[in-house]
Steps between C-alpha positions, in 0.01 A plus 500: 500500500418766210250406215783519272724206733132318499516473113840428434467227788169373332659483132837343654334214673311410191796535271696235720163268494494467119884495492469177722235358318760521195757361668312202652350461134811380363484199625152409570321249273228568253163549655663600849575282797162418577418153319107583623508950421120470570527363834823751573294796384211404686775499829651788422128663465446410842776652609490848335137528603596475871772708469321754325151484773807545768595825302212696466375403873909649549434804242141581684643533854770667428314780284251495789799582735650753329120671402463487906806693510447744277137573627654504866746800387230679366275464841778603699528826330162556490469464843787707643348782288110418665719515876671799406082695406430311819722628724392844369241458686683410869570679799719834377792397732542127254350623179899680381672181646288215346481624185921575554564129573219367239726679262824342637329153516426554076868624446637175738253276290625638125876579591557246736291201511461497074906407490490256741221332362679501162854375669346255727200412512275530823705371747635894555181656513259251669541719865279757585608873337598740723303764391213269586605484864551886512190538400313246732733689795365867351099337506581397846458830603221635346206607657162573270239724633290660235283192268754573156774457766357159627389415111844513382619363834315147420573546118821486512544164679277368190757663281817389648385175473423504172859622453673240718340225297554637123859549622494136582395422163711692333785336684376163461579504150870580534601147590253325247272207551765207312677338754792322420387113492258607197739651327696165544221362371472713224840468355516120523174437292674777269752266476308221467312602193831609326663164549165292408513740173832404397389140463256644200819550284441365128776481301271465210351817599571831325760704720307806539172290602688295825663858628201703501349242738712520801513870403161650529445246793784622680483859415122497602582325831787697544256838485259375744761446731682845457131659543456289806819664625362804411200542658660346845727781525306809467702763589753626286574751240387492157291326304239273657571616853 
């Protein structure tokens, strides 16, 4: 979903929030249809402050998802170009094809992994590359002698490593961190609040006054949740990805 979408979404929701509110207000009595709005108010205050604890808990692991994502790219490139100085420093018969398939293995990750993680999430991608199993064939066969040989030998085990689990990271993020059943819960206590708020209706109320409260809580709400989306699906194009 673009920014733009996100907005239009976001001003839409609210619009048909105070539009309801208008609607229900023309036939609800004076002074809403609470008979006690204290002890309503102090319900629906319960309520909002639950759902809104259950939202930023929501808005804190998904941004810490998506962060672990984004750092996990960045490790992965740094280490394929520490391997590729590393195996500089190899046997001469490995050094031209190591640093060949690290190069392949940064081309697979960027023109072939990237779209899959932005199609499908990590179900695609969640084997192990085959550029990684070239090169753990092509190590197979090396044989250090000299102490820079052995050095680089044992240093690039550390490396790899280090690669294998930032590319984890990275691809952790693809699928997000929501599953389904709180997103269930989400929606429903959405709805909740918006149906509890239509029972505020005043008649004797100024117009503008009853639709700009189902409106700014609705429009807030429906932010949070857009950004929620957001930040669970990490790759894409475009802003915010």
């Amino acid at each position: 979903m673009s920014p733009a979408w996100a907005v239009v979404l976001t001003f839409a929701a609210a619009g048909l929030a105070a539009g309801a509110m208008l609607l229900v207000r023309r036939r609800a009595p004076e002074g809403s249809f609470f008979e006690d709005g204290d002890r309503a108010a102090g319900v629906f205050g319960v309520i909002a402050t639950g759902f809104a604890v259950l939202l930023g808990l929501i808005v804190f692991l998904a941004f810490e998802s998506y962060d672990e994502s984004r750092a996990g790219a960045e490790d992965e490139a740094r280490a394929v170009a520490q391997q590729f100085e590393t195996a500089q420093f190899m046997p001469a018969a490995v050094q031209s094809r190591l640093g060949r398939e690290l190069t392949c293995y940064a081309r697979y990750v960027a023109l072939s992994e990237w779209p899959r993680l932005e199609a499908a999430g990590d179900e695609d991608v969640r084997d192990v590359s085959p550029w990684g199993k070239a090169m753990f064939v092509t190590l197979r066969s090396v044989d250090p002698k000299t102490f820079a040989e052995q050095t680089a030998y044992d240093k690039w085990f550390d490396r790899n490593a280090d690669r294998e689990t930032a590319r984890n990271e990275r691809i952790h993020g693809a699928v997000g961190v929501i599953p389904g059943s709180l997103w269930v819960v989400l929606l429903f206590t959405s709805l909740t609040i918006f149906v509890f708020m239509m029972f505020f209706a005043d008649r004797a109320e100024r117009w503008y006054v009853q639709a700009l409260m189902p409106a700014a809580v609705v429009g807030v709400m429906s932010a949070t949740l857009i950004l929620i989306s957001f930040l669970d699906d990490p790759f894409r194009d475009g802003f915010g990805g």
